[in-house]
Rosetta silent file (secondary structure, phi, psi, omega in degrees, C-alpha in Angstrom):
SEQUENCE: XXXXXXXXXXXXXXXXXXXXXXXXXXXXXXXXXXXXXXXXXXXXXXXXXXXXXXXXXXXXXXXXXXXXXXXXXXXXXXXXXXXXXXXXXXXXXXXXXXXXXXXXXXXXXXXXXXXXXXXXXXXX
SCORE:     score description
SCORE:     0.000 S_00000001
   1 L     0.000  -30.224 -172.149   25.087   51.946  -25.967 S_00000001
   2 L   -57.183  -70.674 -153.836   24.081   50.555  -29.744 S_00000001
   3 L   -61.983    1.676  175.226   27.200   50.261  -30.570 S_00000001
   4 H   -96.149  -11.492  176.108   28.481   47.985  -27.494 S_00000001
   5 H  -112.892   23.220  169.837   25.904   45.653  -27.958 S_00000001
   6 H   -87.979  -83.149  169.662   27.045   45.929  -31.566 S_00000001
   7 H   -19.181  -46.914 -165.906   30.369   44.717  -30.074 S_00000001
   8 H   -98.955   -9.192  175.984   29.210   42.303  -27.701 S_00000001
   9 H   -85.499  -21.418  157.314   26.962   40.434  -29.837 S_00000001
  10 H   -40.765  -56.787 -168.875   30.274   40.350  -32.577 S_00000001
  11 H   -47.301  -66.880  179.026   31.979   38.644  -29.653 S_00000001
  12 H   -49.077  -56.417 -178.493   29.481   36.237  -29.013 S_00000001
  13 H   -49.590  -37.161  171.844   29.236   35.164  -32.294 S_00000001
  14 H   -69.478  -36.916 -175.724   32.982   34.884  -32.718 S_00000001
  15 L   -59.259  149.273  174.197   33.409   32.655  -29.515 S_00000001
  16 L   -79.603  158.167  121.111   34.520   28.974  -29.433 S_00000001
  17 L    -6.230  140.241  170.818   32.366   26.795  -27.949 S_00000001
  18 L  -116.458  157.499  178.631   33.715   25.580  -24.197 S_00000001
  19 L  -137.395  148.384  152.572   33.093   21.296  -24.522 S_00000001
  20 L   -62.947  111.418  177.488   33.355   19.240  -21.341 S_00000001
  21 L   -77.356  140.227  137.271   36.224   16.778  -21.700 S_00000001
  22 E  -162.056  152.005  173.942   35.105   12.817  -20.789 S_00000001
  23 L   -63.176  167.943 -172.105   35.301    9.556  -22.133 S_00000001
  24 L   -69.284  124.599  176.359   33.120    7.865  -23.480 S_00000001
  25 L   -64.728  151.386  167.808   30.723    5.632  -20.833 S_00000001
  26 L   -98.611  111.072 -175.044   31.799    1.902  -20.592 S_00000001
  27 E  -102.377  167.809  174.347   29.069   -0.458  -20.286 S_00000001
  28 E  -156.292  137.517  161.633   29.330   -4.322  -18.506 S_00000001
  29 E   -92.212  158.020 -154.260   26.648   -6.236  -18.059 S_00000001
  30 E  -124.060  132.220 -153.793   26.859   -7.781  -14.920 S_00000001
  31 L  -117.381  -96.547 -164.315   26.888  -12.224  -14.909 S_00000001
  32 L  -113.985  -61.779  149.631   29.058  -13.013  -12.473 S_00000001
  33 L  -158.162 -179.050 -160.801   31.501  -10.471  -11.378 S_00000001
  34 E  -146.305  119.548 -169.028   33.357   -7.416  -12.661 S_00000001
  35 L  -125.415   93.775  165.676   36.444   -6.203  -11.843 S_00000001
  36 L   -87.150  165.971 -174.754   38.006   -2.924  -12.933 S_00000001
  37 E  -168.172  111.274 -157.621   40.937   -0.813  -12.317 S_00000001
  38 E  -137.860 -178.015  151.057   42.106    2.446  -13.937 S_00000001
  39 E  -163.974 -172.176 -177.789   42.765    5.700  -13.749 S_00000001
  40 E  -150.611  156.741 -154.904   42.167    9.078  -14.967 S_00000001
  41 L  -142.888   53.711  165.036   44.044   12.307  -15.819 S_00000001
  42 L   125.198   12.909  155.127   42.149   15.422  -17.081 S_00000001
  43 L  -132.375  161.656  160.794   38.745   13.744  -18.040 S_00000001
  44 E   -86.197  168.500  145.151   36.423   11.740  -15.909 S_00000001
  45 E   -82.385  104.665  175.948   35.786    8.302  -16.223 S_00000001
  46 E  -119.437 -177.980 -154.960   32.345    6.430  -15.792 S_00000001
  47 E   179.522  101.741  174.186   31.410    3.353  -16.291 S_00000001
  48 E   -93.646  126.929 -171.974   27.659    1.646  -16.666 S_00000001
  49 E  -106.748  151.405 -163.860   26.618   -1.718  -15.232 S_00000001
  50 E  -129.068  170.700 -173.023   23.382   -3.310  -16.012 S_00000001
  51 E  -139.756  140.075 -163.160   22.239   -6.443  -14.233 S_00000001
  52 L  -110.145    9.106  176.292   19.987   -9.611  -16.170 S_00000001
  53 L  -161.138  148.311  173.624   18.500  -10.998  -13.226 S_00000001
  54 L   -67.197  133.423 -171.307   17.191   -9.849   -9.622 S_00000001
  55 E  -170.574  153.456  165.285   19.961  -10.317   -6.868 S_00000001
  56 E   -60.308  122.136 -174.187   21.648   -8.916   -4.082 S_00000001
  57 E  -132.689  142.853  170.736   24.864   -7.216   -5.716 S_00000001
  58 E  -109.560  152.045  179.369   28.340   -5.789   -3.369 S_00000001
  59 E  -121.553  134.220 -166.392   30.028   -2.905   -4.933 S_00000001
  60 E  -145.324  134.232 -167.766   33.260   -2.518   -3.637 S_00000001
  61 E  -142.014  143.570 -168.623   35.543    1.005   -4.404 S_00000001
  62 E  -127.454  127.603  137.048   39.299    1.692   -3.989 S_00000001
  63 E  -107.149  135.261  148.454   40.351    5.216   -4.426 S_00000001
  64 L   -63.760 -176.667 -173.600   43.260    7.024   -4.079 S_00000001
  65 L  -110.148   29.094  165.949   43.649   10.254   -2.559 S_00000001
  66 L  -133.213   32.992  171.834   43.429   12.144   -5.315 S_00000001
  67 E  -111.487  139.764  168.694   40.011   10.860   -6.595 S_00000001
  68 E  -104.502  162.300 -174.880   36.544   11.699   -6.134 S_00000001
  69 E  -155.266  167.201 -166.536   34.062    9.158   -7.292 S_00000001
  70 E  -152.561  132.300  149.796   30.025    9.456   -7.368 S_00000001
  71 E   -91.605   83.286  175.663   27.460    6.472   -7.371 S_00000001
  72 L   -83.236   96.821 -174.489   24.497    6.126   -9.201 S_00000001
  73 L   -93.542  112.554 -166.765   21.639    3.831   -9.271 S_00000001
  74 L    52.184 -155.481 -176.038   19.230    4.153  -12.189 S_00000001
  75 L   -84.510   45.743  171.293   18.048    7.811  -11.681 S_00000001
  76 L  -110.700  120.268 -170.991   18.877    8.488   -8.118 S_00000001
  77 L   -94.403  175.705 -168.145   22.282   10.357   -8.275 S_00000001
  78 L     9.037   70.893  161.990   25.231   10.763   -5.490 S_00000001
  79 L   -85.986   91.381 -173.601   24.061    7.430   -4.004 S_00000001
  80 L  -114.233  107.448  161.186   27.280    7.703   -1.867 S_00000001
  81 L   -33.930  123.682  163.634   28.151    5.052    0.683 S_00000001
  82 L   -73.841  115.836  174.236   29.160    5.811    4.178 S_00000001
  83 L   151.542  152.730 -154.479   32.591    5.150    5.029 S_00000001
  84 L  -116.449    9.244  162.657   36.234    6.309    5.735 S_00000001
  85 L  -120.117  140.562 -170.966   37.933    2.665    5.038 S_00000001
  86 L   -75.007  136.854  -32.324   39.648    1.754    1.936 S_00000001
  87 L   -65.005  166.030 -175.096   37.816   -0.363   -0.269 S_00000001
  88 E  -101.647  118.061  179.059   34.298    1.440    0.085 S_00000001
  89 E  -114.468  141.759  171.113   31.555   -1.520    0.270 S_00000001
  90 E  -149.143  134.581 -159.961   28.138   -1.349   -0.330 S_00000001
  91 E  -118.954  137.724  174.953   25.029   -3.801   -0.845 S_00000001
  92 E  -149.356  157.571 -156.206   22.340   -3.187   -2.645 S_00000001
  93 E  -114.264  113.421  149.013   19.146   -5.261   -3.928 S_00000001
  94 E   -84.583  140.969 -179.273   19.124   -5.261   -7.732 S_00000001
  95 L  -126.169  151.678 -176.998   16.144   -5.833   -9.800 S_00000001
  96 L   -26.173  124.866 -165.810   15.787   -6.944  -13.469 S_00000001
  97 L    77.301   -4.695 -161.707   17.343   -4.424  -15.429 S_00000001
  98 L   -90.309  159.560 -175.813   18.447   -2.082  -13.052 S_00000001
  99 E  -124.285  142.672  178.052   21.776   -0.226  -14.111 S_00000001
 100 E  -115.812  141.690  171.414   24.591    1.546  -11.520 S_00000001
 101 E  -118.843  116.552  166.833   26.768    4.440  -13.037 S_00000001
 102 E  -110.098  138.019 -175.220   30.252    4.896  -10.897 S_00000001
 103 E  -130.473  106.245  158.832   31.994    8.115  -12.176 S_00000001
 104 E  -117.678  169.314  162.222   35.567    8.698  -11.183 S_00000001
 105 E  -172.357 -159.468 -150.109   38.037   11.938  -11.697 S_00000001
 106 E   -76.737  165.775  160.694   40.838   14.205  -10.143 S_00000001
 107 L   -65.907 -170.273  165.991   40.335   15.910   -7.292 S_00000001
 108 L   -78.580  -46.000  179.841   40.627   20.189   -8.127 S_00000001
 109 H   -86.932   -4.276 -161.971   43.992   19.716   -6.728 S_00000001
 110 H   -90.878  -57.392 -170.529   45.018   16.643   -8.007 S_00000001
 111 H   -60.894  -30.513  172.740   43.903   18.206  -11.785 S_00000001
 112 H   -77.412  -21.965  159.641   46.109   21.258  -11.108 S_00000001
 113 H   -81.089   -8.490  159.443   49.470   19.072  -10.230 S_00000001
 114 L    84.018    7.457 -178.574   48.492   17.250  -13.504 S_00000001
 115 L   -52.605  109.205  132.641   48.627   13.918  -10.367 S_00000001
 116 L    -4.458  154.238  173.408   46.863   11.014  -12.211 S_00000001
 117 E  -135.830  138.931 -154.808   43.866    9.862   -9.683 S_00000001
 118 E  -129.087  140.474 -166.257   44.093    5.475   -9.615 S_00000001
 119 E  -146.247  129.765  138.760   40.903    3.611   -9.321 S_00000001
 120 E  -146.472  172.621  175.386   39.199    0.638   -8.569 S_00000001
 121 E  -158.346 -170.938 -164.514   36.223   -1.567   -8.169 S_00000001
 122 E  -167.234  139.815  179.484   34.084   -4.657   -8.076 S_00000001
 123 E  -138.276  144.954 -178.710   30.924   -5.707   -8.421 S_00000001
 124 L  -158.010    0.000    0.000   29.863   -9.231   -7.578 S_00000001
């Protein structure tokens, strides 16, 4: 018994690291409007928007079908809009300062055919 936990702490010690692959976040501040359009291929993508005055903002998301995407406003996570039509719209009342995070990346199967996943959005 010593000696396997001789062994397994050898191991451990010996082990790489595992790292998460993703870019870097991409901030925008938000003026007037903001329009991106990308994609991603074995990292995710996110992207933060911050807003300099209180307003009514639409967020509007185009996926493909081999993307998943996640919405986040300030710290309330998988703020996900209902709906099954292409672009995905949503309204929401911004207040001074508040920041949105949209995160896209492959599906599981999309990442195993090596399929790019194509993205876009809008905020206005």
């Amino acid at each position: 018994m010593l000696k396997f936990n001789w062994v397994l702490l050898a191991a451990l010690a010996l082990a790489q690291p595992i790292g998460a692959r993703a870019e870097p976040l991409e901030t925008f501040h938000l003026v007037d409007r903001i329009d991106v359009a990308g994609q991603s291929l074995g990292t995710s993508r996110s992207y933060k928007i911050t807003t300099g005055t209180s307003r009514t903002i639409l967020i509007s998301v185009s996926v493909d079908a081999f993307c998943r995407y996640t919405l986040q406003k300030g710290g309330l996570r998988n703020l996900q809009p209902s709906g099954e039509t292409v672009p995905i719209e949503y309204s929401d009342k911004a207040s001074i300062a508040e920041f949105y995070i949209l995160s896209f990346s492959q599906t599981r199967s999309a990442w195993q055919a090596s399929r790019p996943c194509a993205y876009s959005f809008s905020l206005k």
